[in-house]
C-alpha positions in Angstrom: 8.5 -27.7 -9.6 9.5 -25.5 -12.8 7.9 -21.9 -11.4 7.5 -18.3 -13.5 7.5 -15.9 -11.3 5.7 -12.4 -11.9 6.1 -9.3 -9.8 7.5 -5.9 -10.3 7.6 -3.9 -6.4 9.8 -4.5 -3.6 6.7 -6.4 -2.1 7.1 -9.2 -4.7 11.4 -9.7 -4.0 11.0 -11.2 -0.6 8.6 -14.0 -1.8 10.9 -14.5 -5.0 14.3 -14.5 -2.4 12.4 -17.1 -0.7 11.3 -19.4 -3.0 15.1 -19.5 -4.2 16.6 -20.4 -0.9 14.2 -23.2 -0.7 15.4 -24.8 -4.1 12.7 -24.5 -5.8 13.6 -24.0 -10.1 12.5 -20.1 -10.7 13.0 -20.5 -14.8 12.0 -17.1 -15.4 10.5 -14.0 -14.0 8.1 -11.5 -15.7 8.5 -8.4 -14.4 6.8 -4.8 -15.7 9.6 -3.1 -18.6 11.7 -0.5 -17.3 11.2 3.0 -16.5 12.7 6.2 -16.2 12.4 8.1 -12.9 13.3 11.1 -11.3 14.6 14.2 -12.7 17.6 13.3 -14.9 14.8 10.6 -16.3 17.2 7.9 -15.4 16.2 4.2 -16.6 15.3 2.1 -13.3 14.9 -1.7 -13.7 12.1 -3.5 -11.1 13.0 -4.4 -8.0 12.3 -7.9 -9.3 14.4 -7.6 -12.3 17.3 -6.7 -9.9 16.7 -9.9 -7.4 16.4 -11.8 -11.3 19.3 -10.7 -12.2 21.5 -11.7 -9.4 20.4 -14.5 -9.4 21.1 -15.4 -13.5 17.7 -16.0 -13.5 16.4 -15.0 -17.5 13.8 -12.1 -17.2 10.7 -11.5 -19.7 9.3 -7.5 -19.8 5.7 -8.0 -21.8 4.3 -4.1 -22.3 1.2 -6.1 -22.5 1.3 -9.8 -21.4 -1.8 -11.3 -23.3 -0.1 -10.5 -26.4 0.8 -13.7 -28.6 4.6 -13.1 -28.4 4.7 -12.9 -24.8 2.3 -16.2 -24.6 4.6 -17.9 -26.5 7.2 -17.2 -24.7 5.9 -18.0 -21.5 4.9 -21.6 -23.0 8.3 -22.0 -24.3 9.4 -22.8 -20.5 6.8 -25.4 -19.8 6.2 -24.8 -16.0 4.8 -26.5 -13.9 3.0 -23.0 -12.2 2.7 -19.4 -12.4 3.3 -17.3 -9.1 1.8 -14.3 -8.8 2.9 -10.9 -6.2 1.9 -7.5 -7.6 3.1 -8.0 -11.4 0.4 -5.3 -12.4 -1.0 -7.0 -15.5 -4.0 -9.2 -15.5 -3.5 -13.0 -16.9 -5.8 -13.6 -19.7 -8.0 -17.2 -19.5 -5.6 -18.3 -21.9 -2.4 -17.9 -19.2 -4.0 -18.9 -16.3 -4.8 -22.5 -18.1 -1.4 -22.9 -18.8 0.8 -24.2 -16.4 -0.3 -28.1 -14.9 -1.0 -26.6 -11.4 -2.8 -23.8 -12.9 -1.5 -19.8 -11.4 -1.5 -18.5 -8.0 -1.6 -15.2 -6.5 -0.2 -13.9 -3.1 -2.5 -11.0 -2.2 -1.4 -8.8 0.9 -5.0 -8.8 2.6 -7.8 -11.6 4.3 -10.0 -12.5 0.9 -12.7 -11.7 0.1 -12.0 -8.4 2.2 -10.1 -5.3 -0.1 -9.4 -7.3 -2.9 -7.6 -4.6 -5.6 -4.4 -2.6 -5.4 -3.9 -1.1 -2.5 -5.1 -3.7 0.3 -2.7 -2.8 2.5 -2.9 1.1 2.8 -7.0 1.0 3.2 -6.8 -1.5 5.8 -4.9 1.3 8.0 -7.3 4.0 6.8 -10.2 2.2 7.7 -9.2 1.5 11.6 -9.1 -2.5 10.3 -7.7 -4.3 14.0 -5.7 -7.1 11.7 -5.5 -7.9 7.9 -2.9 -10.6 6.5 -1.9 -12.3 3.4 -3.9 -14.8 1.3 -2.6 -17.5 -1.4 -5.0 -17.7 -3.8 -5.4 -19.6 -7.1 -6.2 -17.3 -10.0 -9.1 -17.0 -11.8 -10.8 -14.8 -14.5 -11.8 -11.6 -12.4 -9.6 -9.3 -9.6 -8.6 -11.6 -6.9 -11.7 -13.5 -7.1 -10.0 -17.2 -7.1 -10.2 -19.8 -4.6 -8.4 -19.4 -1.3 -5.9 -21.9 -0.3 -4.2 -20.5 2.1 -4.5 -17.8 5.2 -3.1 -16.0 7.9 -3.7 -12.9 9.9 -1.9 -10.6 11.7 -2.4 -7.9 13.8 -2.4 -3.6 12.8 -0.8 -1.7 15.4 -1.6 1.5 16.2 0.7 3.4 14.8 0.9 1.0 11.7 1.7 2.8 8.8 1.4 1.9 5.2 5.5 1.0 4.7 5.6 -1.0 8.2 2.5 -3.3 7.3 3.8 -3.3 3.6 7.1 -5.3 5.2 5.4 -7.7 7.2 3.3 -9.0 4.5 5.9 -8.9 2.3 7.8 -11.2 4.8 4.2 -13.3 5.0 3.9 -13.6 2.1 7.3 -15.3 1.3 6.8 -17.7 4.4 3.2 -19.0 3.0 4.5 -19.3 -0.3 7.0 -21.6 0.6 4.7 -23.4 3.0 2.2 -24.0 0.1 4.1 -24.6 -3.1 5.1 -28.4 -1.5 0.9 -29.0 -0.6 0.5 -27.8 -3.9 2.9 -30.1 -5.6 1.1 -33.0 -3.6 -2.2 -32.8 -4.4 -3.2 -32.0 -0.9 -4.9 -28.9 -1.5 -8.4 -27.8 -0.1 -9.5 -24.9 -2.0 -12.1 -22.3 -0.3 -14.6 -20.3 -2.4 -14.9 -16.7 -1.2 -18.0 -15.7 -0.2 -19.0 -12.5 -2.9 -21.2 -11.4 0.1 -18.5 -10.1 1.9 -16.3 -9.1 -0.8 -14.8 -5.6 -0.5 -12.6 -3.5 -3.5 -10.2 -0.5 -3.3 -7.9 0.4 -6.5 -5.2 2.2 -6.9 -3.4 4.8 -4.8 -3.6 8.7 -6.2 -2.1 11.1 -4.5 -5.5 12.8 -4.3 -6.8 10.2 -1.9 -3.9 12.3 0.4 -6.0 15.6 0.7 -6.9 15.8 4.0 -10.5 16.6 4.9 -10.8 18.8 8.3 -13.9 18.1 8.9 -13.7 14.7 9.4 -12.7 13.8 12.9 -9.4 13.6 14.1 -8.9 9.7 14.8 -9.8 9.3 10.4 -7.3 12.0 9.4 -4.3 10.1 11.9 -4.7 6.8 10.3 -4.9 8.5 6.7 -1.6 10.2 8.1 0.1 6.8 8.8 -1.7 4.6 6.0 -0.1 7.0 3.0 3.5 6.8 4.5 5.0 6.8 2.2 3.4 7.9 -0.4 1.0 9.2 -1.6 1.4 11.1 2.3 -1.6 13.0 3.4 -0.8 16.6 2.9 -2.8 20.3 3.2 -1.4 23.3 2.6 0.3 26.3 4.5 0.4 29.8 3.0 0.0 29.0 -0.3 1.9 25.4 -0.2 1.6 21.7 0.3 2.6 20.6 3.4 3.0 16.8 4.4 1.8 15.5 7.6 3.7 12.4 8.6 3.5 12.0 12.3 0.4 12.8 14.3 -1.5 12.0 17.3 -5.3 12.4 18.5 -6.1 14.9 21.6 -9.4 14.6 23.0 -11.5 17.8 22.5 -14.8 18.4 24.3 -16.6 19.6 21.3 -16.8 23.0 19.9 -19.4 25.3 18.5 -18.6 25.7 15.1 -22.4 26.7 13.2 -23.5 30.2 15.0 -20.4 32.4 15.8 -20.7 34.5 18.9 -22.4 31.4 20.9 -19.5 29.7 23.0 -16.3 28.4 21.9 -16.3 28.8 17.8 -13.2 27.2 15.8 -13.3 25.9 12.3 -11.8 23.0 10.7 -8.2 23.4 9.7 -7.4 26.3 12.9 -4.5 25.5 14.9 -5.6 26.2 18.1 -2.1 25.5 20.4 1.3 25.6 19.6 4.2 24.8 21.6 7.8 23.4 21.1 7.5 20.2 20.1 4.2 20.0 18.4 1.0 21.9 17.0 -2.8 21.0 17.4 -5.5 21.5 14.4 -9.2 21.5 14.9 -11.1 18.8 12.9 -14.7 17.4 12.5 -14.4 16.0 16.1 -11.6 16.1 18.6 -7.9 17.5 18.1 -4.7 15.9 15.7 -1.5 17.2 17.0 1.3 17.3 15.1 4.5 15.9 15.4 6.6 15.4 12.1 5.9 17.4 8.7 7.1 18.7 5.5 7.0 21.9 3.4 7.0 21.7 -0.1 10.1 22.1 -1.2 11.9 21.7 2.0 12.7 18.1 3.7 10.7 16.2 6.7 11.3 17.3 9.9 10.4 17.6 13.5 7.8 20.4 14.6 10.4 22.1 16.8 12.5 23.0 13.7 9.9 23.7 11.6 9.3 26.6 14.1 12.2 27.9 14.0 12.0 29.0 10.3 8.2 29.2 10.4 5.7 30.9 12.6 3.0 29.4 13.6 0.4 30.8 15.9 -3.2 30.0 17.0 -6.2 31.0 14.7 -4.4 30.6 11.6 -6.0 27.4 9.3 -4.6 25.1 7.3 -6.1 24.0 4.1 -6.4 27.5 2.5 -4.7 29.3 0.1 -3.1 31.0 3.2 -2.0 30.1 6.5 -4.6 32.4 8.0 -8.2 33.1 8.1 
């Protein structure tokens, strides 16, 4: 088959790699244009443009893909089907009817669960036991097509968002190459989703990294480990942001934290023990120790060096303007 391929991230270069290896005729990739990044505003290509490229492969950039020009051009190579892996436009009616077997979609979650743009990093957040990667052909609305193909796999417990991102990158390249021949035959059974149990999450801000003390311990850990890397889940310490990136739960018995004066009284935010390797906070419910963090401005490192720059002692708080109360 004569395949465009669209995708911008690292997520869609393992699928692409794939399909390449298995002979298939990639005639062109669409990838987003370049930006600059970083300081010196450097111009960066797409990880896709760079797998293109190496492979002579002729890449299209569209600023805006429905326009006519970039229509045109994609009828010009007459393809037999579009594949689809985080290109970060939506097709218009017009595309999608295009090529003979019509445009398909990997999506890095189990549809019609966390369709949207950040699948992968809200199925850690939300304590989610497994999530996977669904094929899906494309129609008019966000990842509301018909499912063809499916598989699961299991979140581990100290998943985080980069980990999980890699195995379904690497899923997703092994079901596309398992489905593209089905395809080609005719042997497809396509699955409606059921809208009744359809979920949506957009895309990730680095507000959604602002961690909350007073929610409980285990919901602040998995936002720890499903926004590495980035946004991170971050607070601040006298006066500055400071990154969490490793952290456990510790089982608290709980605290009194409405009438001062009456038993044990912490708030959210007070680190409560500190020792060489690691420092606890109080949250909603229950303890998160730390492990791995960093200061703005400064890189990540372990606890234990942290403290020897830093001091940290019991009843100061994070979240504050200062370290203290």
């Amino acid at each position: 088959m004569k395949i465009i391929y669209m995708g911008t991230p690292d997520f869609a270069v393992a699928p692409l790699e794939a399909i390449i290896r298995a002979g298939h005729q990639v005639c062109a990739v669409a990838t987003q244009p370049d930006k600059q990044k970083g300081r010196g505003k450097e111009v960066q290509m797409t990880p896709v443009k760079a797998c293109a490229l190496k492979h002579g492969i002729p890449v299209l950039q569209p600023v805006k893909i429905r326009e006519a020009e970039s229509v045109k051009a994609l009828a010009e190579y007459q393809a037999d089907i579009f594949v689809v892996a985080a290109f970060g436009q939506l097709l218009t009616e017009e595309i999608l009817a295009m090529p003979r077997f019509g445009c398909i979609n990997i999506h890095a979650s189990l549809l019609p669960a966390y369709r949207g743009a950040a699948p992968i990093q809200q199925a850690i957040i939300d304590g989610q036991k497994e999530t996977g990667v669904t094929i899906q052909q494309m129609a008019k609305g966000l990842d509301t097509g018909d499912m063809l193909l499916k598989r699961a796999i299991p979140i581990e417990p100290k998943e985080t968002g980069e980990s999980l991102h890699d195995k379904l990158m690497l899923l997703g390249a092994e079901l596309l190459v398992e489905i593209l021949p089905i395809i080609e035959k005719g042997e497809l059974v396509p699955e409606k989703q059921d809208e009744a149990c359809a979920t949506y999450f957009g895309r990730l801000s680095k507000s959604m990294g602002l961690i909350d003390w007073q929610k409980d311990a285990a919901a602040i850990e998995r936002l720890v480990r499903g926004l590495n890397p980035w946004p991170s889940a971050y607070t601040s310490f006298n006066g500055k942001t400071l990154k969490i990136w490793e952290a456990d739960v510790v089982k608290a018995p709980a605290l009194e934290t409405s009438s001062p004066g009456k038993g044990e009284y912490r708030k959210p935010g007070e680190i409560t023990r500190v020792n060489k390797e690691s420092f606890d906070v109080e949250t909603g419910k229950d303890l998160l120790r730390i492990y791995t963090l960093q200061l703005e401005g400064k890189k990540r490192m372990q606890v234990k060096d942290f403290l020897l720059g830093y001091q940290v002692k019991p009843g100061m708080r994070l979240g504050q303007e200062t370290g203290k109360q």
